[in-house]
N, C-alpha and C positions, 0 to 999 in steps of 0.2 A: 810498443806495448799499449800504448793509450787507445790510437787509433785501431786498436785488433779487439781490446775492451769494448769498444763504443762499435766497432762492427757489430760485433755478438752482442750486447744491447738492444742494437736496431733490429736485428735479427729476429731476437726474441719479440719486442712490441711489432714487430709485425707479425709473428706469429700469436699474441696475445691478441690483438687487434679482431682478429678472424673471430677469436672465441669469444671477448669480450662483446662486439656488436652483437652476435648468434645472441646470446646470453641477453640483452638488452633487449631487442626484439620479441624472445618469445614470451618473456617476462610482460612485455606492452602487451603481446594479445591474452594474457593468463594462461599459456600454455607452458608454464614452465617446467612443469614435470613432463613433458614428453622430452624437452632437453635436456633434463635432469637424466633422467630414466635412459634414455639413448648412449648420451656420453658415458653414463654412469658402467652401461653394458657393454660398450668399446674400451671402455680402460680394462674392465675387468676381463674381457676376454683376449685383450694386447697382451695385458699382466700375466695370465696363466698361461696360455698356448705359445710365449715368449719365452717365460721362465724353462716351460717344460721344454722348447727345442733348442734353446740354448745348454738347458742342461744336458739332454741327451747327447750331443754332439761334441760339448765342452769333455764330457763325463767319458766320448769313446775317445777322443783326443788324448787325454789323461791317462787313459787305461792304456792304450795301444806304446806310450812313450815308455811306462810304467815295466809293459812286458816287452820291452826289445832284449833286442840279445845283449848278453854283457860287453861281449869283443865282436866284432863287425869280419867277416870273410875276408881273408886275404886276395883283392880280387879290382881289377882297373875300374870294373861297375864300384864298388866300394870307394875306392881313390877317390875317385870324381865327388862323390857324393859326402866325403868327409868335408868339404868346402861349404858344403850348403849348411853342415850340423855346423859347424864352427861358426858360420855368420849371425845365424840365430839362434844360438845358444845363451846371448848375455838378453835376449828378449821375450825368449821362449814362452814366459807366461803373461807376455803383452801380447804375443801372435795369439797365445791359446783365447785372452779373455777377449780379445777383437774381434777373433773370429767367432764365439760362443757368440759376442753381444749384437753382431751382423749376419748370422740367419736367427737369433732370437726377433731384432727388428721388423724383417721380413717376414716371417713368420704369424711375428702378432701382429703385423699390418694387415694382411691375407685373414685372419682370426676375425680382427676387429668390423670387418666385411663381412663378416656373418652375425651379425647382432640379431636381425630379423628373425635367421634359423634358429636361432638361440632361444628367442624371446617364445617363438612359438612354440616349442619344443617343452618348455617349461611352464608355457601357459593354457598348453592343449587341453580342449575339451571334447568327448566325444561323439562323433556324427550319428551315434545311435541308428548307422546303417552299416553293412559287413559286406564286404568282396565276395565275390563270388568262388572264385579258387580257394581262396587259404583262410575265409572265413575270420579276418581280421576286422578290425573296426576301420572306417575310413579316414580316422584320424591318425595311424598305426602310418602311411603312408604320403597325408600330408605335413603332419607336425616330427612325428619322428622320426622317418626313414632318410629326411634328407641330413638329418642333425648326424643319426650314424654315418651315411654317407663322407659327410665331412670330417669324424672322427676318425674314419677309414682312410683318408686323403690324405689327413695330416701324421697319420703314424706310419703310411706310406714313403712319406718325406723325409723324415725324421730318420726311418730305416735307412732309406735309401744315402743322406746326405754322412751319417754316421758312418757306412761301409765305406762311403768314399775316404771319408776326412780317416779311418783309420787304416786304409788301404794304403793313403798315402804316409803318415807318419809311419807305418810297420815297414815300407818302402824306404822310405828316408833313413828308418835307423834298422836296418838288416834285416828283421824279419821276413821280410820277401824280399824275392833275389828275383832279376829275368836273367841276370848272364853268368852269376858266380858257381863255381860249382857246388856240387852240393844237393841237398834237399834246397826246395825252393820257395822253401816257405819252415819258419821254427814251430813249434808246435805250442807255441802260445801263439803266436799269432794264427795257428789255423783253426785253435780252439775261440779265440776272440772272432775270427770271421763268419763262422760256423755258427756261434749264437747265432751273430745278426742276421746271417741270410734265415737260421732257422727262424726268428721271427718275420721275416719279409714272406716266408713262405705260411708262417701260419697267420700272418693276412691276409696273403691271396686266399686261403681258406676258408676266413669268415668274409671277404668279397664275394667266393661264390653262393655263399650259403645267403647273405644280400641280393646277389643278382635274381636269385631263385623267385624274391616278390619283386624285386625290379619288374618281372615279365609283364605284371599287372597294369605298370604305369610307360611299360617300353614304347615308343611311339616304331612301326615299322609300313613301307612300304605295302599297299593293299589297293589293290584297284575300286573295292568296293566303296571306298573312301579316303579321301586324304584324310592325312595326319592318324590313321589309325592309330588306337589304344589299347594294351590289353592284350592276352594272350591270344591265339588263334591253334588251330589245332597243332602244329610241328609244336608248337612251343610246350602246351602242356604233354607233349607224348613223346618228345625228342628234347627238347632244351631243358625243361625242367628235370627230368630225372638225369641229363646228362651234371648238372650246376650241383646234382645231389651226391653224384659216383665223384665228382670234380670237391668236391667238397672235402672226401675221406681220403683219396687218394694226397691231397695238399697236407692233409694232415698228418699221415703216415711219414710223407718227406719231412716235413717241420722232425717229426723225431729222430730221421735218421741223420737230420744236420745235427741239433743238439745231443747227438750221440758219439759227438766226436770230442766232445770235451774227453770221453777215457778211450775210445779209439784212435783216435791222430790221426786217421786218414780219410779223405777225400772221396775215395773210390764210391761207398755206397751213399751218400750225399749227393752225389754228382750222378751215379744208375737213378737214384729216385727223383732227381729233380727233371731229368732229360725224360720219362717215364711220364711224369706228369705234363711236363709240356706236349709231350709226343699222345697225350690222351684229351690235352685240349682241344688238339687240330682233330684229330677222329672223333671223339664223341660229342667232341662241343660244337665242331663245325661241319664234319663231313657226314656223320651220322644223320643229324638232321636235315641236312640235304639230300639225303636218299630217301628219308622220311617226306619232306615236299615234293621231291616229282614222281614217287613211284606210288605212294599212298595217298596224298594230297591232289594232286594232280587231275589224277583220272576223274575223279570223285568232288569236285573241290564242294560242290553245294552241299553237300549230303555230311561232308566231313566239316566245314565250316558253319555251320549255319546255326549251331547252339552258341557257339563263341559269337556271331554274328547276333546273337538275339540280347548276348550278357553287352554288350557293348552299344546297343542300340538302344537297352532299359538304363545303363549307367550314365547315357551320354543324356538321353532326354531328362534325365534326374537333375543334373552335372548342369547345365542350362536353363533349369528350369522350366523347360518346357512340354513336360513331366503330361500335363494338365491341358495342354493344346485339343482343341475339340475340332474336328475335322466333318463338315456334311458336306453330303454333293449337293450342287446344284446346276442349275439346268442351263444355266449360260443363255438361254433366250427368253423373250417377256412371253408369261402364260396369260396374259389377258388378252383377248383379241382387242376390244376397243379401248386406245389406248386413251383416249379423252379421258376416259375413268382412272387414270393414274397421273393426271396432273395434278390433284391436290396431293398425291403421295411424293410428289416429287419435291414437294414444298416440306414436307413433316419429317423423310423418311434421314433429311440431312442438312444441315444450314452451312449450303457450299459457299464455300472461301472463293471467293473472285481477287482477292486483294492478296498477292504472290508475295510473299515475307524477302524472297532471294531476291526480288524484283525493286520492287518501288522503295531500296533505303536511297536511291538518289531522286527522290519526292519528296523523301522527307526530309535528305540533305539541301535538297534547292530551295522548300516551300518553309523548309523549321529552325534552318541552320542557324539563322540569322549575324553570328558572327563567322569568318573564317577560322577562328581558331576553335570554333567546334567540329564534328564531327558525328555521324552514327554508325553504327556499325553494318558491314556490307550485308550480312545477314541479319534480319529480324526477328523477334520472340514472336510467337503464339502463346495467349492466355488466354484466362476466360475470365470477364467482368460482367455481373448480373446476367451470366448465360449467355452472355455474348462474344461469337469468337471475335479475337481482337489480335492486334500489328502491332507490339509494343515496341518501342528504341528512347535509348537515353543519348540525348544530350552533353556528350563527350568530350573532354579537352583532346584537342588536337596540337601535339607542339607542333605541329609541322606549320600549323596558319598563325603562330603568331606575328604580330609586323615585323618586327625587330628582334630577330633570338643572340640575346646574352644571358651569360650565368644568369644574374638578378629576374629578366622578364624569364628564362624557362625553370627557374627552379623556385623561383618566391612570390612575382607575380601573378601567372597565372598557373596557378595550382588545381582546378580542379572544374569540371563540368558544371554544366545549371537545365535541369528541369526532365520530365518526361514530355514525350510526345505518344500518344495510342489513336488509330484510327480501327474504324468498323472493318472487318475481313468480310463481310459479305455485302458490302453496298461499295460504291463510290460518287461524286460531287463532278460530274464533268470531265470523268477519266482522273481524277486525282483520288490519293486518299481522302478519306469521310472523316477526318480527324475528330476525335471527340476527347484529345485535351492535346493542349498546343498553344502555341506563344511564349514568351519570356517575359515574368516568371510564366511557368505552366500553369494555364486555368483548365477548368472543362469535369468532366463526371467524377475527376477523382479530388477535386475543388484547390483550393492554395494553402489548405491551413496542415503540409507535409514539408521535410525538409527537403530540398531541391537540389541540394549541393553535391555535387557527385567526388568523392576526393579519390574512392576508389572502383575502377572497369576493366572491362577487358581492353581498353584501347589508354591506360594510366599506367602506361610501365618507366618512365625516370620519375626522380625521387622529388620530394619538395620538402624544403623550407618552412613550416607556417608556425603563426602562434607568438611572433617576435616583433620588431618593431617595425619591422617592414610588411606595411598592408597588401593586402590580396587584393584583385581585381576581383569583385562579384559577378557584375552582369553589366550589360549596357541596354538602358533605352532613351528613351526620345530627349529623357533629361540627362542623358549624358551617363559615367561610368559610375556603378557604386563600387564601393569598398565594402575587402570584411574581414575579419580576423579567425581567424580557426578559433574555434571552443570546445570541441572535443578534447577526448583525454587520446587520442591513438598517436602512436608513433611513439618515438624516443626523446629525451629530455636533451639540450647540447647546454644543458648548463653547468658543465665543469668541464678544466680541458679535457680532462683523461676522454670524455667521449668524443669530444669536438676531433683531436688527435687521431682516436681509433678509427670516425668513418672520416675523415681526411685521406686516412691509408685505406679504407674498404673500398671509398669511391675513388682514389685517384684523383682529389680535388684540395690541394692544402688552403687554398680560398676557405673551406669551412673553417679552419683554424682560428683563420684572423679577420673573418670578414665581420664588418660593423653591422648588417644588414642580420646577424643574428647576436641573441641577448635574453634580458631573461623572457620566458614563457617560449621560447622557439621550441618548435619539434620537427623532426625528420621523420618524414614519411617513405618508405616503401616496402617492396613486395608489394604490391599494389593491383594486379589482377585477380579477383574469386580463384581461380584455381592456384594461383601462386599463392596466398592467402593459406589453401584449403589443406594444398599439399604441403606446406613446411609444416602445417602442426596435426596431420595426420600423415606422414612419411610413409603408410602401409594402404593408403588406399589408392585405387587407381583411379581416374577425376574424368569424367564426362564430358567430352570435346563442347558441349553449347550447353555453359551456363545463360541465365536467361534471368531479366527483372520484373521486379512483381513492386504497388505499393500496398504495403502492409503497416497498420495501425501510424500510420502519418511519417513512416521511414519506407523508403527505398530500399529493397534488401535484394540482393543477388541470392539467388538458388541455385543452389550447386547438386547433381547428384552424383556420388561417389558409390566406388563396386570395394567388394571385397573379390580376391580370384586367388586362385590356386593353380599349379601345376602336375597338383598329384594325383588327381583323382583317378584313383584303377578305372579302368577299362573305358573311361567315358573320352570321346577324339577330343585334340587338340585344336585351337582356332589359332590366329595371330589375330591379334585387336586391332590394329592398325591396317592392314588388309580386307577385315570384316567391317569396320566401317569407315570404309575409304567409300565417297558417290561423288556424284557430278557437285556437289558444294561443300566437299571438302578443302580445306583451306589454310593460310599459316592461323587462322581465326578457330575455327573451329575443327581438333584434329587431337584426338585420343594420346593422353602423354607417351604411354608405353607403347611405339609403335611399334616394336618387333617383340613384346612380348609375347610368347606364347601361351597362352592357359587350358586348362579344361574343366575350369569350374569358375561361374560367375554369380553375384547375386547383388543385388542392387540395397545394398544395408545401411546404406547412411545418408540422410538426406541434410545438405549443408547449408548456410547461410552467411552472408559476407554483406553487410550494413554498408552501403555505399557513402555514408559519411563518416561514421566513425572507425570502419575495415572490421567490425568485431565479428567475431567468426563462432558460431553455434554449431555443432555435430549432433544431428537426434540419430537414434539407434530408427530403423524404418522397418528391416528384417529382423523380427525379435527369435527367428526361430537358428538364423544362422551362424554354426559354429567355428567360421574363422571369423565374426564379428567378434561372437563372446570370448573366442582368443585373447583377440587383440584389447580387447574390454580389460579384461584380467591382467593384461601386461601393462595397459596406460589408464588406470582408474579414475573415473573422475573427470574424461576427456568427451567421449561421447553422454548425451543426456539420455535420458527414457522416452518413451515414442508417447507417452500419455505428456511429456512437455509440450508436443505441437501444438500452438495454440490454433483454435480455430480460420481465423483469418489467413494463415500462415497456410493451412490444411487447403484450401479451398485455392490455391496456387499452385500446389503439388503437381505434378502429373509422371507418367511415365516414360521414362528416359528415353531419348532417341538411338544411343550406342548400345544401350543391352537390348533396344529393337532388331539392332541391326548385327549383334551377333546374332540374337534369337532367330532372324528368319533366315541367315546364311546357312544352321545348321540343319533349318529346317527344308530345304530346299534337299536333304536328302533324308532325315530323321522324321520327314512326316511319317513314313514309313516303319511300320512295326511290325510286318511279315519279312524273317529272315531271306528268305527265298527270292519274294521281293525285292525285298533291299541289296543280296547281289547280283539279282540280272539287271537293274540299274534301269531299269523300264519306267519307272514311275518318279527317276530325277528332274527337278525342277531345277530351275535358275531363276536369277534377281536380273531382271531387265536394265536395259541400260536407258538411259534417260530418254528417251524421242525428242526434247525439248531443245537438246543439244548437240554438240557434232563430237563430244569430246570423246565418247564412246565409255564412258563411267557409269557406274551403277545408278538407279534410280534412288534419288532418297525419298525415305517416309516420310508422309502427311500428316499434321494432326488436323483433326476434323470433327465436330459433333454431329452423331446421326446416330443411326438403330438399324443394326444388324439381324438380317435373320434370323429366330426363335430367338433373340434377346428378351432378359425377365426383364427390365428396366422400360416403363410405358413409353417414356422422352429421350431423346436425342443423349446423348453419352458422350463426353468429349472422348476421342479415339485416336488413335496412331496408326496409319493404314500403310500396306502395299499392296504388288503385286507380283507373282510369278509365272514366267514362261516352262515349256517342256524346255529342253537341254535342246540347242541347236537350232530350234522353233520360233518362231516370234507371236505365235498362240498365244492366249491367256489359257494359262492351265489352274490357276487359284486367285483367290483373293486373301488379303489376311488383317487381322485388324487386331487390335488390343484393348482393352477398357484401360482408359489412361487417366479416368476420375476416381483419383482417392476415397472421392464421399459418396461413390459406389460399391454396393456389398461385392460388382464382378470385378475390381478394382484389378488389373493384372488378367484378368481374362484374355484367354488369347483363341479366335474363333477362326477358321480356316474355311472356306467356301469353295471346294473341288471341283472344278466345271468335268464335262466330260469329254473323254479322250477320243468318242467319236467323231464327233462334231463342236471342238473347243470355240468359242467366242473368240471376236480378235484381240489379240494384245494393243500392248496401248503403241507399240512399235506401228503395227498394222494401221491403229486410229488415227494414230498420227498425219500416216501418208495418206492414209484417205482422205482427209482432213484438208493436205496439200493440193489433192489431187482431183477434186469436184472441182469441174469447170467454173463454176459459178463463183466457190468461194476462192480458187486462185485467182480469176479475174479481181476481186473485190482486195485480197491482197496485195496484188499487183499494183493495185491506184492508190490503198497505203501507202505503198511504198513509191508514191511520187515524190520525183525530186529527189533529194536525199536522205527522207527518211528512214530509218531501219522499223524494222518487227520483228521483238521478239515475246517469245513463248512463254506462258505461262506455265503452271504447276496445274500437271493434266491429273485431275483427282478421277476417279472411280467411287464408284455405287451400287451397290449391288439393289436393286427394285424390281420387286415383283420376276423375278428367276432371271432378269437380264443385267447387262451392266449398265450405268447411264454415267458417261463418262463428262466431264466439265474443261473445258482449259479457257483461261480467258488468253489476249491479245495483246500486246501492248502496242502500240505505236511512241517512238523516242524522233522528233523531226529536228532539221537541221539545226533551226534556232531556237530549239529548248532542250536543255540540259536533263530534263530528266522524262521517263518514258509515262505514258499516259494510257488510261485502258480504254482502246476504241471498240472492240468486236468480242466477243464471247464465242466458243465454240459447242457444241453439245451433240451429242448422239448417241440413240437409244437404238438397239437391233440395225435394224437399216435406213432409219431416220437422222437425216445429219441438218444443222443448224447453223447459221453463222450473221448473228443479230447485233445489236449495241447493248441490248442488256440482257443480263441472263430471263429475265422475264420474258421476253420477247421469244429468245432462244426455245425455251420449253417452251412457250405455248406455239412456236412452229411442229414442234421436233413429233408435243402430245394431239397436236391438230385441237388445241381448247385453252381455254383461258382457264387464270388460277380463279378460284370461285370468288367471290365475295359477298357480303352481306344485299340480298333485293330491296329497294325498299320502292314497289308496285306505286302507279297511281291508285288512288282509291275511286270506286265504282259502288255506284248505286246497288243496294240490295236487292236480289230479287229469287224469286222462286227458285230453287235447285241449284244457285249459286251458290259459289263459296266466299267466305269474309275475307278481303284481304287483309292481310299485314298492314299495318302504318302508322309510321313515326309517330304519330299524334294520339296513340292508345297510350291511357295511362300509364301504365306499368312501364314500359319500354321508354316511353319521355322521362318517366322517373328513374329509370336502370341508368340512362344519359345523360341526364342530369347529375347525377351521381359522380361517372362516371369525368364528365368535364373537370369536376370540383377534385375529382385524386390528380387529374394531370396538373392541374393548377398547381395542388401542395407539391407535387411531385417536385415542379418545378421550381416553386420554391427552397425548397429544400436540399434541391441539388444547388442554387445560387449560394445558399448557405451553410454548404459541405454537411449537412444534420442528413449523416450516410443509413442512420437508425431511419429516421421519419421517410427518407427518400425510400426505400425498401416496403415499408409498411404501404404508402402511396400505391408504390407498385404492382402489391398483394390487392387493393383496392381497386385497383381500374381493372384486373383479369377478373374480380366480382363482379362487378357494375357490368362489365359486358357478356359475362356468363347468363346474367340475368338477363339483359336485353334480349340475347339470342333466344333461350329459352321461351321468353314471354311472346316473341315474333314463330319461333317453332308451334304453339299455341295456336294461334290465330293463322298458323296457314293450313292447320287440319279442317277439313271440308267438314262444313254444319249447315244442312238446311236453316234455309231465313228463316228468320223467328223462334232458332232456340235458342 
C-alpha cells in the first residue's frame, strides 16, 4: 500500500512538474495570460464536450438496460449469454461509470485540441469582404465553419458510439436476438435504435447542407492550377443543387426512423434510408460526372472561365498580392552608347559583392577568436546609415568548449560576446570590409551596447546563471573575464519545489542538489527568437530567418511572424514548407509549419527577442487584418500597437523573405488576370533554380538597394529581388522586386518587369553558363583553381538598367591552406557584354567600355581670348566648400570614436553639403565666358 501511495505521488509531481515549469516560464517573459487563457480553454472545453459524451453514451447505456425485456427467450443464444449478465451483474454500475468516464476522456482530449477553433470562433471579426457564391462574409468560413464542422464531428461520434454501446447491452439482455426465435428485436429496443439512427440521419442532413459552402473552400484537382479552390462549374450546377435535394431527402428519412417510436417497424426506415444512400451515388456522384464530361468537357474555357476569374480575384486578395503592378520591358539596353550608362550603373543599385551564404567562414576564421564561438552559416542583410551591410553575432558554441561537463556547458559558459557587420558592397583583399569587429566589438556601432548574447538561434540547451558559480565573459590578451547575469530573465531555483520540477523537466536531478546553484541562480531557456516567439504567440506562424539588428545600445532579434488561414473561399492553397524551400534552406533557416497548408497569409506581427534579457515585444504591423484582430481579442494585451515601434526599431524593419517566397510562387501563375489566359497556361512562369549550385533548388531572394523602373522614390530603396523563367525554359521571362523599406510610402510594393516572349533576355541559368563558358574567363578559372583550390559562386543578383538586365555575381576562391574563401574575380554582363575583373569597378568599366566619372580638377591655363575659365581647386568658394567639407569628416570621425551616433549623423548631413557646394561652385566655372567677363 505504501509503495502504490508513493507510485501515484511521483506520478502526479511529474505530471505537476510539466505544468508547474510551463507556468514559471511564461510568467518570466509576462506572458502569462496567454497560459492562463490557453489552459483556461482546454479545461473548459475537456469539461463540456467530456461531460456531454460521457453522458450521452452513459445515458443510452442506462436507457437500453432500463428497457430490456423482463424474461429473456427460451433459446441456447440466451443460455450462453445469461453467463455474461450473471458475471457483471454485482458491477454493472462500475462497468456503466468506466465506460461513461473512458470515452468522456477521449473525447475531451480530441475537444481540448480544438482550443484555437474555439477561440476564433468566439473572437471573430469580420473581413468585411463576401464570397462570391453565397454572398457570406469571409469570416462565415474561416472562424465559424470550422467550429460547426467540429460540432458535426463530435455529435457524429457520440451517435455513432451510443448505437453501439446500446446495440450491445439490448444484445446482452434480449432485446435483439440473431438466433432465437421470434421477432428479432423487442419493440423498445427498436424504438430506442430508431431514435438514434433517426438522429445520425438527421446530421448527415445538416452535413450536407455544410458541404453545400464546403464547395467554396473544397481544394480539387484542376490542371489550371494546383491546389485549386473554390467551386468550378460541375460544382455549382451539379454538386451544389445535388448537397441541396441530398439535404431534404436526409430529412424526410430522419422522420421516417423517429416514426417508429408508434409504428414498430423497420420496413419504411430501412426503404428511406437505402433511398437516400442510393441518391447519394446518383446525384451526388454520378450526376455530376455526366455534368463533367458531356457539358464541361467539350467546352471547358467557356464554361470555366467565370469560376476561373472568382478564384484568380480571391487568391491574389488571399496573398496579397492584390496590388502586384506588372509592365513590360524590353529585356535589351535601349541606349546604343553604352559609356553613357556607367554612371547609371553606380546609382541605379549598391550591388552587394559580399554573399551573406558565403563568407560566415571569414568571419568564422577572421572574428571567431575563441572555438567555442561560433556564427551562423547564413548571414543577415541590413541597412546601417544606408549602407547595405553582413551582419553575424557572435554565438556560443557548446560544441568548442575544451572540456564539456555539466558545470563548463551549463554554468560556465553560458552565452555569446559581441557583433561582427562588414560592408556588402566593398571588400579589403578578398575579405570582408568589417566595420565592427574584435572582442569586445568596436567599430560604427561603438562599445557603449550590451554585447552579451544569452539568447540565438544557435542557444538551444539551458543554463544556469545568476548564482554562485561565475560565467566566463570573454578572453583577451589579459586573460579570461568573468560575469554574473543581472538580468531579470529565466526562472528563480530558489526553493526546492522548482529546483525538483525542472530536475524532472530536464532529466537532470544534479539541479536538485547541486552546490553550483544558490541564491540569485536562474535557469535559462527556450532560448532561440522563434522558440521564444512561438511559445508566447502559439497562433502565429514564425519566419524561417530571424535576423540581428543593434537598437538603442541592445541587440534585439527581429522576428517576422504571419497570421494564415486555411479557409479562405475560392482563393488556391500553397504548402509553406514547399514554397519556401531554395538552395539555403536549412535545419537553420526553415518555416516551422512545414506541411501546412494555407490560402491566406499576411505578415501582422513584427517580433522582438532582446539577446540578453530573451524579452520578447509583439507589435500589431498589419493593422488592417482580421485574423490579427481575432487573435487580439482572444489574448489582450499581448500584442502592442504599430504606433509602439520606436523609430530606431522602424528603421531595421524590412520585408520578410518567406511571405516573398510564397508571394512569387503564386505568382508565377497569378500574374495572370485573364481567365482564358490563365487556363491555356501560356503565360506560366517558374522560380529558377539556383545556377550557383548543383543542388537543383529553387533560387532564393536578394535583398538589395536600388531603383526600379518608374519608381516614385529619387534614391536607391532597400528591395527583395528575384527572378522567373517560362515553364520548361531557362529564358528570363520577369523580374520581380518588392520595396522592403518600411520608411517608404511603397513599403510592400511589389513591381513585376515582363520581358517579352519574342525575343526573352537569358536567364540567369543561361548567364551562368555563359559565364563558364568564355574561353577567356574559363581559362582564368581554370588557374584559380590551381593546385587545390576550389571556386565557388556567389549570389548572381540582377538589374534591371536602362530596358536590359545587368546581372552581378562575384567569385570566391577558398585555397588549400586557408579555411575560409576569399573574393578573387567579380563577374558582370550587360546584353552581350561579359566581364571577369578583380573588382567590380573594373568589371563595369570593361563591360560599359568607360570609367565611373569623377570629379576633374584641369591644370589651370593662362587666359585668353575666346577661351574658357577652368575650374580649380584654388577658387574660393570650392577651397572654402573643402575646407568645410574636411572639418565634417574630422567630427564625423570623432564622433563615431565616441559612439555620439546623434553628432555622427549630423557630420554626415555636413559633408553631402560641403560637397554639393564644391560641385556646384566647380559646375560654375566650367561654363564657357569670354576672358574678361
Amino acid at each position: 500500500m505504501t509503495l502504490g501511495v508513493l507510485a501515484v505521488l511521483a506520478m502526479l509531481f511529474i505530471m505537476f512538474a510539466g505544468f508547474w515549469t510551463d507556468w514559471l516560464w511564461f510568467r518570466s517573459v509576462k506572458y502569462s495570460t496567454v497560459f492562463t487563457t490557453t489552459l483556461w480553454t482546454k479545461i473548459g472545453l475537456f469539461a463540456v464536450f467530456g461531460l456531454l459524451m460521457a453522458g450521452a453514451v452513459g445515458l443510452n447505456i442506462w436507457l437500453a438496460y432500463r428497457l430490456r425485456p423482463p424474461l429473456s427467450a427460451m433459446s441456447m443464444e440466451q443460455q450462453s449469454l445469461d453467463r455474461y449478465r450473471m458475471s457483471i451483474a454485482p458491477y454493472k454500475k462500475w462497468l456503466l461509470l468506466g465506460i461513461a468516464v473512458l470515452v468522456g476522456l477521449i473525447a475531451g482530449a480530441s475537444a481540448a485540441g480544438q482550443w484555437k477553433t474555439w477561440l476564433m470562433y468566439v473572437n471573430g471579426v469580420p473581413f468585411g469582404s463576401k464570397d462570391p457564391q453565397f454572398h457570406m462574409d469571409v469570416s462565415f468560413y474561416t472562424f465559424d465553419l470550422p467550429w460547426y464542422r467540429f460540432l458535426l464531428g463530435f455529435g457524429f461520434a457520440a451517435v455513432v458510439l451510443s448505437v453501439i454501446a446500446a446495440a450491445v447491452v439490448h444484445y446482452l439482455y434480449g432485446g435483439l436476438r440473431v438466433t432465437s426465435p421470434g421477432a428479432r428485436a423487442t419493440a423498445a429496443a427498436t424504438g430506442h435504435l430508431s431514435v438514434l439512427l433517426g438522429l445520425f440521419v438527421t446530421l448527415k442532413a445538416v452535413a450536407y447542407w455544410l458541404d453545400r459552402y464546403g464547395l467554396a473552400v473544397k481544394s480539387s484537382d484542376f490542371k489550371a492550377a494546383d491546389n485549386w479552390t473554390g467551386l468550378r462549374y460541375v460544382d455549382a450546377n451539379a454538386y451544389l443543387p445535388a448537397k441541396t435535394i441530398l439535404v431534404a431527402i436526409a430529412a424526410i428519412c430522419a422522420v421516417l426512423f423517429f416514426a417508429t417510436l408508434w409504428r414498430r417497424t423497420w420496413q419504411l426506415p430501412v426503404i428511406g434510408f437505402g433511398l437516400m444512400v442510393l441518391s447519394a451515388i446518383l446525384i451526388g456522384g454520378l450526376y455530376p460526372a455526366i455534368v463533367q464530361k458531356f457539358q464541361v468537357q467539350p467546352n471547358e474555357q467557356a464554361k470555366e472561365s467565370p469560376y476561373v476569374q472568382k478564384n484568380i480575384k480571391a487568391t491574389r486578395d488571399a496573398y496579397g498580392i492584390a496590388g502586384s503592378e506588372v509592365t513590360d520591358y524590353p529585356g535589351v539596353p535601349q541606349t546604343e552608347d553604352r559609356g553613357k550608362l556607367r554612371p547609371q550603373a553606380d546609382t541605379t543599385a549598391s550591388i552587394r559583392i559580399l554573399d551573406p551564404n558565403i563568407v560566415s567562414p571569414a568571419f568564422q576564421q577572421l572574428q571567431q577568436v575563441k572555438g567555442y564561438y561560433a556564427f551562423p552559416s547564413t548571414l543577415a542583410v541590413d541597412r546601417y546609415s544606408g549602407q547595405d551591410t553582413v551582419i553575424g553575432l557572435r554565438e556560443l558554441n557548446i560544441g568548442g568548449i575544451p572540456k564539456n561537463n555539466w558545470i563548463n556547458d551549463h554554468f560556465k559558459y553560458t552565452h555569446g560576446y559581441g557583433v561582427v557587420a562588414a560592408k556588402g558592397t566593398t571588400v579589403k583583399e578578398g575579405a570582408p570590409d568589417f566595420t565592427q569587429s574584435d572582442l569586445p566589438s568596436k567599430g560604427v556601432f561603438g562599445t557603449d551596447f550590451e554585447q552579451r548574447i544569452y539568447y540565438g538561434e544557435q542557444t538551444k540547451q539551458y543554463s544556469i546563471v545568476g548564482g554562485p558559480q561565475k560565467e566566463l565573459d570573454y578572453s583577451d590578451d589579459k586573460g579570461e573575464k568573468e560575469t554574473s547575469y543581472k538580468g531579470d530573465s529565466g526562472v528563480n531555483l530558489d526553493n526546492p519545489v522548482n529546483r525538483a520540477a525542472y530536475a524532472l523537466t530536464f532529466n537532470e536531478p544534479q539541479i536538485l542538489y547541486s552546490g553550483a546553484i544558490g541564491d540569485g541562480s536562474r535557469i535559462l531557456y527556450n532560448r532561440t527568437p522563434k522558440q521564444r516567439v512561438e511559445a508566447v504567440a502559439p497562433w502565429l506562424t514564425i519566419d524561417g530567418a530571424p535576423y540581428p539588428a543593434v537598437i538603442d545600445g541592445r541587440i534585439k532579434w527581429i522576428v517576422d511572424a504571419y497570421t494564415t488561414t486555411n479557409g479562405y473561399p475560392y482563393a488556391s492553397r500553397t504548402t509553406l514548407g514547399q514554397s519556401t524551400a531554395d538552395s539555403l534552406t536549412n535545419s537553420q533557416r526553415a518555416v516551422v509549419a512545414q506541411e501546412n497548408q494555407v490560402n491566406y497569409i499576411r505578415n501582422s506581427v513584427k517580433a522582438t527577442v532582446d539577446a540578453y534579457d530573451g524579452s520578447v515585444d509583439l507589435y500589431q504591423w498589419d493593422t488592417q487584418d482580421p485574423v490579427l484582430k481575432t487573435w487580439m481579442k482572444a489574448f489582450p494585451g499581448t500584442v502592442k500597437p504599430k504606433a509602439d515601434i520606436a523609430k530606431p526599431l522602424m528603421e531595421h524593419l524590412r520585408y520578410p523573405q518567406d511571405l516573398f517566397k510564397v508571394q512569387r510562387e503564386l505568382l508565377t501563375r497569378y500574374h495572370v488576370t485573364d481567365p482564358q489566359t490563365f487556363l491555356s497556361g501560356s503565360e506560366a512562369w517558374a522560380v529558377p533554380d539556383d545556377p550557383t549550385t548543383k543542388a537543383g533548388t529553387a533560387v532564393p531572394p536578394y535583398y538589395l538597394s536600388m531603383k526600379m523602373p518608374g519608381q516614385k522614390e529619387k534614391d536607391q530603396v532597400f528591395s527583395l529581388t528575384t527572378t522567373f523563367t517560362p515553364n520548361e525554359r531557362p529564358n528570363l521571362s520577369a523580374f520581380m522586386a518588392v520595396n522592403a523599406d518600411p520608411g517608404t510610402p511603397d513599403y510592400g510594393k511589389i513591381r513585376i518587369l515582363k520581358m517579352p516572349t519574342s525575343k526573352p533576355p537569358d536567364g540567369p541559368g543561361q548567364v551562368q553558363s555563359k559565364f563558364q563558358s568564355e574561353p577567356k574567363i574559363a581559362e582564368s578559372i581554370r588557374l584559380l583553381r590551381g593546385g587545390d583550390s576550389e571556386i565557388e559562386y556567389g549570389n548572381l543578383l540582377a538589374v534591371p538598367l536602362d530596358g536590359g538586365m545587368l546581372y552581378v555575381e562575384p567569385v570566391y576562391v577558398r585555397s588549400s591552406g586557408l579555411k575560409y574563401p576569399l573574393l578573387r574575380k567579380v563577374l558582370v554582363t550587360y546584353g552581350n557584354q561579359t566581364a571577369f575583373e578583380d573588382t567590380l569597378e573594373k568589371a563595369l568599366n570593361v563591360v560599359f567600355g568607360a570609367e565611373a566619372p569623377t570629379v576633374p580638377v584641369p591644370p589651370a591655363q593662362p587666359p585668353g581670348e575666346g577661351t574658357v575659365t577652368p575650374p580649380t581647386a584654388q577658387d574660393p568658394t570650392v577651397k572654402a566648400a573643402l575646407g568645410d567639407a574636411q572639418k565634417a569628416i574630422e567630427d564625423a570621425e570623432k564622433a563615431r570614436q565616441a559612439g555620439d551616433w546623434a553628432a555622427f549623423g549630423k557630420a554626415q548631413d555636413e559633408i553631402k553639403a560641403a560637397l554639393k557646394r564644391a560641385i556646384e561652385a566647380e559646375a560654375k566655372l566650367t561654363t564657357p565666358t569670354p576672358s574678361g567677363q
